[in-house]
MMTF fields as JSON, N, C-alpha, C and O atoms, coordinates in Angstrom:
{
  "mmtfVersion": "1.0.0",
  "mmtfProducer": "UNKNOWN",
  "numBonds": 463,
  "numAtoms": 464,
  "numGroups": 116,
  "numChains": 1,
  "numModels": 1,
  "chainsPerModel": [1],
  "groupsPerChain": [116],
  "chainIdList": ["A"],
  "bondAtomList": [4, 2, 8, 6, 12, 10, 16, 14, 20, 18, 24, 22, 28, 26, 32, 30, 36, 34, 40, 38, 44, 42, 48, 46, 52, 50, 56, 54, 60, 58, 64, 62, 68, 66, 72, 70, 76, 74, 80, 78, 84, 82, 88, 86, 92, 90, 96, 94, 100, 98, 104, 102, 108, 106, 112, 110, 116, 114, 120, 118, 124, 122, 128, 126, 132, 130, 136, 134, 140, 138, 144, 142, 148, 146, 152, 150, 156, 154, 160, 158, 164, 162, 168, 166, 172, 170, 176, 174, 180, 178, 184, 182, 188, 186, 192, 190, 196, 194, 200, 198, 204, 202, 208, 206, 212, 210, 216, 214, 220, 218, 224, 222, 228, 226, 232, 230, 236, 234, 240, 238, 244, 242, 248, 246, 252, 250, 256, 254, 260, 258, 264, 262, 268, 266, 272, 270, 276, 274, 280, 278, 284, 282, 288, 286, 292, 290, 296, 294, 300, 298, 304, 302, 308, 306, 312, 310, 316, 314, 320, 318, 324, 322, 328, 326, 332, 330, 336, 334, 340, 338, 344, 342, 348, 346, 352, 350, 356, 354, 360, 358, 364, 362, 368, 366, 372, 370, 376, 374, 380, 378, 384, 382, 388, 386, 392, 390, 396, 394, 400, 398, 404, 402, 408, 406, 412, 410, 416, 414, 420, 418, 424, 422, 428, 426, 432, 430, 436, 434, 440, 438, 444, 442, 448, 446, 452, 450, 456, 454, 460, 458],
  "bondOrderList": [1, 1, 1, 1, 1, 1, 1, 1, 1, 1, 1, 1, 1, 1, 1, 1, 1, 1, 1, 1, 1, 1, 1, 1, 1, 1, 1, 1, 1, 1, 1, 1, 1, 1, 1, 1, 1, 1, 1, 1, 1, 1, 1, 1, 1, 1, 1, 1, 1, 1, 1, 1, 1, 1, 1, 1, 1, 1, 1, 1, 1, 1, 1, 1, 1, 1, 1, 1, 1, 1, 1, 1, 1, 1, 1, 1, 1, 1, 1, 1, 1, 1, 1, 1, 1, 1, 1, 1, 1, 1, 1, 1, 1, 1, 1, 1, 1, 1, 1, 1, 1, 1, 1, 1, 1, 1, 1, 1, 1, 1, 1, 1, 1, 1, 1],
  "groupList": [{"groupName": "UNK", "atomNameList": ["N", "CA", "C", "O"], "elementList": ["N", "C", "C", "O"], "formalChargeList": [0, 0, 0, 0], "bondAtomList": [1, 0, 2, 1, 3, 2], "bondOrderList": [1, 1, 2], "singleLetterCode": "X", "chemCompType": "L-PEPTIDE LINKING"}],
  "groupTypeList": [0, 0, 0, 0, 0, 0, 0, 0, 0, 0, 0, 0, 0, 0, 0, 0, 0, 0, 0, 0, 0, 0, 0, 0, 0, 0, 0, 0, 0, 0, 0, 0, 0, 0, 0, 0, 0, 0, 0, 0, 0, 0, 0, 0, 0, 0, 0, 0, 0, 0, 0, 0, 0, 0, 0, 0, 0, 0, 0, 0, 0, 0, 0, 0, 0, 0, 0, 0, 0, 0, 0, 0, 0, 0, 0, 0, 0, 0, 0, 0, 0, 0, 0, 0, 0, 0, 0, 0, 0, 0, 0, 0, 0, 0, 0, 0, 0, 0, 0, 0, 0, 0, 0, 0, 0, 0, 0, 0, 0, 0, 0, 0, 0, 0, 0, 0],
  "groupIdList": [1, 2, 3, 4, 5, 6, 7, 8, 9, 10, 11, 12, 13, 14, 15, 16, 17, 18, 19, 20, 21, 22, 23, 24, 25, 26, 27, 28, 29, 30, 31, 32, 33, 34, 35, 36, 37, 38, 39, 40, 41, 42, 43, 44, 45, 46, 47, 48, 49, 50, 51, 52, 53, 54, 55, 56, 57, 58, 59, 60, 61, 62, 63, 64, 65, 66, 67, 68, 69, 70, 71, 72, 73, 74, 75, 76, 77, 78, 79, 80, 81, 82, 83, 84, 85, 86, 87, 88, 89, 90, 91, 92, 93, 94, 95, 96, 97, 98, 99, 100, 101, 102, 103, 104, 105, 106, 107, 108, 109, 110, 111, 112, 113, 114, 115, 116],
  "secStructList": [7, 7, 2, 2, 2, 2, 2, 2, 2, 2, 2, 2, 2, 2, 2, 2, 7, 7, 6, 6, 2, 2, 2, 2, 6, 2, 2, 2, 2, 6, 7, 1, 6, 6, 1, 6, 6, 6, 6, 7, 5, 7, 7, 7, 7, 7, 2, 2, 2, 2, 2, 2, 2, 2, 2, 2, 7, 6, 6, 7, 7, 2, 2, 2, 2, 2, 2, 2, 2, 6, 1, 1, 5, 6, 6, 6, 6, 2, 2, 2, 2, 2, 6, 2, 2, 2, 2, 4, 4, 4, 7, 7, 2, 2, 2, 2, 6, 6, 6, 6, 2, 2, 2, 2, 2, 6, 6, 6, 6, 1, 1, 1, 1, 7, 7, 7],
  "xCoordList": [44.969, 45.177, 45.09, 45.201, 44.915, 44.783, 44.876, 45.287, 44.281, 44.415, 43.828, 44.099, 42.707, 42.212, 43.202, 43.176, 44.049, 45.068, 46.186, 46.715, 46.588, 47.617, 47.514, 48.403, 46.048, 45.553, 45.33, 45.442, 45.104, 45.33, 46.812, 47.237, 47.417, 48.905, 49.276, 49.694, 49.054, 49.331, 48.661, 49.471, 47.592, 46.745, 47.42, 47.639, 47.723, 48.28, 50.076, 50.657, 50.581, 51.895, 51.716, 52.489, 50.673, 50.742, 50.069, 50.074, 49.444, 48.926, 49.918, 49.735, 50.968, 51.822, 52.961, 53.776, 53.037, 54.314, 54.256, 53.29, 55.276, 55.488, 56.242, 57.187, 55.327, 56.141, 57.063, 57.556, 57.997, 59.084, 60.387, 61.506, 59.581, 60.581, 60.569, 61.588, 59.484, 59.763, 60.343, 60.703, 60.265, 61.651, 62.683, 63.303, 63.146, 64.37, 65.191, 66.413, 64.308, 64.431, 64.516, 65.105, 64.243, 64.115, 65.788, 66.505, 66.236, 67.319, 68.636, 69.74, 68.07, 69.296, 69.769, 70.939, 68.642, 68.411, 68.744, 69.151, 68.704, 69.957, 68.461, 68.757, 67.505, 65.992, 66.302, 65.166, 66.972, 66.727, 67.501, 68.334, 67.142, 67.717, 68.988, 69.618, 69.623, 70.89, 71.461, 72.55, 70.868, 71.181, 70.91, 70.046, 71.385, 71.424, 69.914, 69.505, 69.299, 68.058, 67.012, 65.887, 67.309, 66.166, 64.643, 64.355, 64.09, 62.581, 61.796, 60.635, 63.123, 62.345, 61.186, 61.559, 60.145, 59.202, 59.452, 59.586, 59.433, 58.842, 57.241, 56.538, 56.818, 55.432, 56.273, 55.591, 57.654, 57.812, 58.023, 58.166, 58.252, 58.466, 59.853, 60.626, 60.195, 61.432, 61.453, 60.453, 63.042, 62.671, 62.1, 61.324, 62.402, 61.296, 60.023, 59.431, 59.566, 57.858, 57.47, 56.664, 58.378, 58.088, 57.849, 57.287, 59.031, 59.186, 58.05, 57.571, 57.536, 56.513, 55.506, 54.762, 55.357, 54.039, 54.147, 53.43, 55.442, 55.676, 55.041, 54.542, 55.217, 54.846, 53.893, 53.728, 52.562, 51.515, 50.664, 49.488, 51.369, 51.224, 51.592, 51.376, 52.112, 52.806, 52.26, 52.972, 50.476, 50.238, 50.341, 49.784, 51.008, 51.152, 51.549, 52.558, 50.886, 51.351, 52.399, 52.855, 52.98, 54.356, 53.481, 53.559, 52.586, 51.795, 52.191, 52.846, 51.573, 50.802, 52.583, 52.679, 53.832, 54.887, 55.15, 55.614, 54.735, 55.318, 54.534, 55.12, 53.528, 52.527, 53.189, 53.207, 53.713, 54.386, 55.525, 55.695, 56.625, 57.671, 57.744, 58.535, 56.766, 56.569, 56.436, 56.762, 55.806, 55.214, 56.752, 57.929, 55.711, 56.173, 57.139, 58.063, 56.545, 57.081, 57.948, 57.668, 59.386, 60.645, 60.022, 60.636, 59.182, 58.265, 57.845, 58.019, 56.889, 56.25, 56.996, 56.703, 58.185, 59.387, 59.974, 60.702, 59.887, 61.353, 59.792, 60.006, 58.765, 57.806, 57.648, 56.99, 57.945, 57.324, 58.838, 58.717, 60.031, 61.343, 61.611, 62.13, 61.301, 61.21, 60.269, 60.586, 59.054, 58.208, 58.334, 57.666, 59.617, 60.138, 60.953, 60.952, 61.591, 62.635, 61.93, 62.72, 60.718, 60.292, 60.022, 60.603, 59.279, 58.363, 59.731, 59.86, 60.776, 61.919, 62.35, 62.601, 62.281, 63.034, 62.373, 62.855, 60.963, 59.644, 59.451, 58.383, 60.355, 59.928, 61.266, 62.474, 60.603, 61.621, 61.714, 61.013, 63.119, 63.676, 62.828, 63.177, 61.872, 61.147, 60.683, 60.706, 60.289, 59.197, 60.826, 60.927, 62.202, 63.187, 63.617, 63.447, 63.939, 64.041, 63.052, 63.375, 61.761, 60.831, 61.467, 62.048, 61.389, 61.641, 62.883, 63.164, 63.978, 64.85, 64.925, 65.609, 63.974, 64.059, 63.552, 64.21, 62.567, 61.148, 62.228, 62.177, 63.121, 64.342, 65.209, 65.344, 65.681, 66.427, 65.443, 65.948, 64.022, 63.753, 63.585, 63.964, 63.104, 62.625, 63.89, 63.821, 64.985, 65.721, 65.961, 66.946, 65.543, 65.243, 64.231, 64.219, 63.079, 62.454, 63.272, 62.88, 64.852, 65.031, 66.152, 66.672, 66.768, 67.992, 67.132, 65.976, 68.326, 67.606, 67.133, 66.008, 68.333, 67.93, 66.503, 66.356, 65.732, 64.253, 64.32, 64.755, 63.744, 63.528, 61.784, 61.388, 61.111, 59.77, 59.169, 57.961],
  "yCoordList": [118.209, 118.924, 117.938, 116.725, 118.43, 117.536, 118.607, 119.767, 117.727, 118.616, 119.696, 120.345, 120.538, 121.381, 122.627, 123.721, 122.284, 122.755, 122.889, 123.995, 121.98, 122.089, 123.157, 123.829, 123.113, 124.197, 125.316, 126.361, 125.547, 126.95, 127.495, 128.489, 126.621, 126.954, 127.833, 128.975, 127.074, 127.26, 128.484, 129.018, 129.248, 129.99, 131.153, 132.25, 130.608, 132.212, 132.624, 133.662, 131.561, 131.537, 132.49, 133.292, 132.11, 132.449, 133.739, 133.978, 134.729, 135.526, 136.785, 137.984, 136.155, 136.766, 137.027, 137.918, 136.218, 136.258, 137.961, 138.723, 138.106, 139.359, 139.049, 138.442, 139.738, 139.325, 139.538, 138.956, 140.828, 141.4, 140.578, 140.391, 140.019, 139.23, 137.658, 137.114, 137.21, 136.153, 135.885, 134.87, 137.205, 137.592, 137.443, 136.705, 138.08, 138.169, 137.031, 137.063, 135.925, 134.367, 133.699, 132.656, 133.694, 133.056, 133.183, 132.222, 134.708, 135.05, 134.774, 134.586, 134.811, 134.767, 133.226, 132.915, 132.205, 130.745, 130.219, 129.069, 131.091, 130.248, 129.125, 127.931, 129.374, 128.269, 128.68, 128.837, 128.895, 128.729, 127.429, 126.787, 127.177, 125.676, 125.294, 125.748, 124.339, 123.91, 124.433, 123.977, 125.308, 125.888, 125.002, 124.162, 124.943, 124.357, 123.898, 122.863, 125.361, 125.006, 124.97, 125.103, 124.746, 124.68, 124.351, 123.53, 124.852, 124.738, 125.557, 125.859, 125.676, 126.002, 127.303, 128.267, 127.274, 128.519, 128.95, 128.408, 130.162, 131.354, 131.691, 131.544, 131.926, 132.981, 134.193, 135.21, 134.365, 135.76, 136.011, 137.215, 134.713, 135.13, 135.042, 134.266, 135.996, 136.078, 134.933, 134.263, 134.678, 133.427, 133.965, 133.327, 134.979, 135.974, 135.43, 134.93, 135.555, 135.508, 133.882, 133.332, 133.417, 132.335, 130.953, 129.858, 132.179, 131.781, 132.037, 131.082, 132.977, 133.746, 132.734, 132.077, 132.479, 131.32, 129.819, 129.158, 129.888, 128.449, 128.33, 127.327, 129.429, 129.384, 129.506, 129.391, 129.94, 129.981, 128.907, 128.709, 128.373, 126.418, 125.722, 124.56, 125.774, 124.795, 123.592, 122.749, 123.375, 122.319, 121.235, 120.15, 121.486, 120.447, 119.2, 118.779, 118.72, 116.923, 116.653, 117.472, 115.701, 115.371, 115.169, 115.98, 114.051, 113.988, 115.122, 115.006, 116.769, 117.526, 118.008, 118.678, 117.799, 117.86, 117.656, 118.381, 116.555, 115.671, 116.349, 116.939, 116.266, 116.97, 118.24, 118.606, 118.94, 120.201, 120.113, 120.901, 119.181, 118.865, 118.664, 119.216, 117.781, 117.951, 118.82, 118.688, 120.098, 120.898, 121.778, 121.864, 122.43, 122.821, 124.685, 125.317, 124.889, 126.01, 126.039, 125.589, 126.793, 126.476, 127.347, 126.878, 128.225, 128.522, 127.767, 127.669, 126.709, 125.766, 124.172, 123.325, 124.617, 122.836, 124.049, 123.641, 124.624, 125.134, 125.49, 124.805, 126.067, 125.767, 124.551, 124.516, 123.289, 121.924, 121.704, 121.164, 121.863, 121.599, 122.663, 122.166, 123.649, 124.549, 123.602, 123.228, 123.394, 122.695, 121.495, 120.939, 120.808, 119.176, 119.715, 119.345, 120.646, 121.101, 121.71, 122.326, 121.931, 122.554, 121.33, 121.106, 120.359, 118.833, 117.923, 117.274, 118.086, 117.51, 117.612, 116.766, 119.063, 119.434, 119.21, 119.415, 118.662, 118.564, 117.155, 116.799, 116.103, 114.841, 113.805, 114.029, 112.844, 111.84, 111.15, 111.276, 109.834, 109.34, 108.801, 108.838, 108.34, 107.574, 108.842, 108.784, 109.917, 111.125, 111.563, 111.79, 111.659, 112.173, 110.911, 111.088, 110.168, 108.876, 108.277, 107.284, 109.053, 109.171, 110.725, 110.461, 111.748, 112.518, 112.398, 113.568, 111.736, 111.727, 110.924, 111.228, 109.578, 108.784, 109.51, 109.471, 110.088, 111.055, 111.999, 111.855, 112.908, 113.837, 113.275, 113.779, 111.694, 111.091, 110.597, 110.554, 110.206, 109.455, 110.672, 110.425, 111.907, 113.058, 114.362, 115.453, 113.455, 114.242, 114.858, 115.592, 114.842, 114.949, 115.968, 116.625, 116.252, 117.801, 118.41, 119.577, 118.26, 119.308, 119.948, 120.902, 119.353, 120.639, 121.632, 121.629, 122.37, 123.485, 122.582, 122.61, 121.744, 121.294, 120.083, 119.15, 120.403, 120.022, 118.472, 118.278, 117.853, 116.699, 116.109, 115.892, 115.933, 115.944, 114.753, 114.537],
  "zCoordList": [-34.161, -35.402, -36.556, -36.383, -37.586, -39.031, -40.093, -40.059, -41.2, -42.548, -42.522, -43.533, -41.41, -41.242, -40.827, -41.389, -39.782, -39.704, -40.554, -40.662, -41.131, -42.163, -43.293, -43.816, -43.537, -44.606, -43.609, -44.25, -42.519, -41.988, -42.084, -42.672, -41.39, -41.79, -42.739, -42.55, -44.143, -45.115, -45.528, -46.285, -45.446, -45.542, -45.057, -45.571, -43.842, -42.942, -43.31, -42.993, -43.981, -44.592, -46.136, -46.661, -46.458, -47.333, -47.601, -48.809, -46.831, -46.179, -45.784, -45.994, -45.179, -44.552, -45.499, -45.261, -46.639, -47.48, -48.293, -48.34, -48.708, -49.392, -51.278, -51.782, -51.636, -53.471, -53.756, -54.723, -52.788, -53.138, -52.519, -52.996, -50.823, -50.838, -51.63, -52.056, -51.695, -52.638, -54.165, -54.762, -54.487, -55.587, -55.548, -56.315, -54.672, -54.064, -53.476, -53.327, -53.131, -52.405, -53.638, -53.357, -54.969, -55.934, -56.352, -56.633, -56.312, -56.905, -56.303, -56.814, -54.619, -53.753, -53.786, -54.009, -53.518, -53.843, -54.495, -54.334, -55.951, -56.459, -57.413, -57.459, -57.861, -58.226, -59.662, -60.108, -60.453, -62.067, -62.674, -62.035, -63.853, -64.029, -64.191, -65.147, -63.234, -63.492, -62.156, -61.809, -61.398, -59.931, -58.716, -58.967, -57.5, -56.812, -56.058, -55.532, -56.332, -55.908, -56.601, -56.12, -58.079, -59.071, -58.561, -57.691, -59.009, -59.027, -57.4, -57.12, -56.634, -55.184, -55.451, -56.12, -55.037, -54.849, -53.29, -52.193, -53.826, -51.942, -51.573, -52.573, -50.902, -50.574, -50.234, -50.113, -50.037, -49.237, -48.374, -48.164, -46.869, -45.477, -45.2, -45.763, -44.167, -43.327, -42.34, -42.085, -41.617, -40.659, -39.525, -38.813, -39.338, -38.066, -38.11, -37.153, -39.388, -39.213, -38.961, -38.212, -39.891, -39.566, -38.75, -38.744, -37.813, -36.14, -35.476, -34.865, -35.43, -34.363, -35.191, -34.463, -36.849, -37.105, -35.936, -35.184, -36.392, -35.651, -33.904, -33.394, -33.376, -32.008, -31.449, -30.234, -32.842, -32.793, -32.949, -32.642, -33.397, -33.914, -33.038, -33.379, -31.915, -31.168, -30.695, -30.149, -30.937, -30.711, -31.924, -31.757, -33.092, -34.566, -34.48, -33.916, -34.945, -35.067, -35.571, -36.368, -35.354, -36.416, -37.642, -38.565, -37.709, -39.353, -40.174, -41.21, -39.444, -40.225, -40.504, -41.532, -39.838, -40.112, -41.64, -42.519, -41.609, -42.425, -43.582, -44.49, -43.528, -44.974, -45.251, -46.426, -44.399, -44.914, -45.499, -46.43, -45.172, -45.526, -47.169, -47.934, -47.475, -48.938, -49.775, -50.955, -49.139, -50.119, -50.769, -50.418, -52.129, -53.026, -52.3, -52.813, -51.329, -50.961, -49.804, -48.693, -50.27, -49.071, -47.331, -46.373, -47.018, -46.04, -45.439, -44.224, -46.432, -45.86, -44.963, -44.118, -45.962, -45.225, -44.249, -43.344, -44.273, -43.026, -41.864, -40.864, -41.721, -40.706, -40.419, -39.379, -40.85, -40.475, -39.939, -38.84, -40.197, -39.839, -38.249, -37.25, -38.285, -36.978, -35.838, -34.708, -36.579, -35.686, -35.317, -34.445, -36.272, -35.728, -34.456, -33.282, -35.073, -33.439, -32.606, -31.89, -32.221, -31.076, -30.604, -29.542, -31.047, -30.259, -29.819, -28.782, -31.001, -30.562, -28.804, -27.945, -28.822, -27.593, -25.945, -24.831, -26.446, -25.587, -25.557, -25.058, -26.041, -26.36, -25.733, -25.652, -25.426, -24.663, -25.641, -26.645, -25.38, -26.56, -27.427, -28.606, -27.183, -28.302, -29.141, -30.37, -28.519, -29.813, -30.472, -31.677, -29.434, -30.474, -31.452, -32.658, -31.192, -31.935, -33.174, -33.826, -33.406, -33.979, -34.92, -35.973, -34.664, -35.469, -35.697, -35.957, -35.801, -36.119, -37.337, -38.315, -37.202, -38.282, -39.487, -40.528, -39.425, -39.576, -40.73, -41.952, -40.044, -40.246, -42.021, -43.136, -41.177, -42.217, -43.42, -44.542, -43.265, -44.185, -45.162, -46.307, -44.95, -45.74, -46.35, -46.916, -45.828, -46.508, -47.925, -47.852, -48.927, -49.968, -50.126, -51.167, -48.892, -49.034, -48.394, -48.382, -47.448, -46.341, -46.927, -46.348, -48.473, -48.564, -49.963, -50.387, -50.322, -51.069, -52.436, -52.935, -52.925, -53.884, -53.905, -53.116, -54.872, -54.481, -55.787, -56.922, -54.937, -55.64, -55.64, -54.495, -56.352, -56.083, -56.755, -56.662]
}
């Protein structure tokens, strides 16, 4: 997998999202200024969907992890964070010991409040 994938990902995330719920994720979230999660954007998905994306993906690189982790949409870090815990659970100490560091260094995309 690679950036070819990463942009499918993203494609089918974004595909799948709904406007009404990404309204609603803006408001519940708490993303206007001075709020905890200022600046976060939605596409609109439930963690349902985003589960069943994730399992459709199951062959993802940590890399293409990591490229998601950044992005601007909370969909897109919580699919690359689902998909650290699936390889996690499939991986001997060195691949967990790897996403773990992986985990800590990127903390800063993984809570609500967004730092960019």
């Amino acid at each position: 997998m690679g950036t070819e994938t990463v942009s499918n990902i993203q494609q089918e995330l974004r595909r799948c999202g709904e406007r009404e719920i990404a309204e609603h994720s803006q408001r519940y979230f708490k993303t206007g200024k001075g709020e905890y999660a200022e600046g976060d954007r939605f596409l609109g998905l439930r963690v349902p969907m985003i589960r069943k994306i994730v399992k459709q993906h199951r062959g993802i690189m940590i890399d293409d992890c990591v490229k998601l982790l950044s992005s601007e949409f909370h969909e897109e870090r919580l699919f690359a964070l689902l998909s650290l815990v699936d390889i996690y659970k499939k991986s001997g100490n060195a691949g967990r010991e790897k996403i773990f560091k992986l985990y800590l260094k990127n903390t800063r995309h993984i809570n609500s409040r967004r730092i960019f």
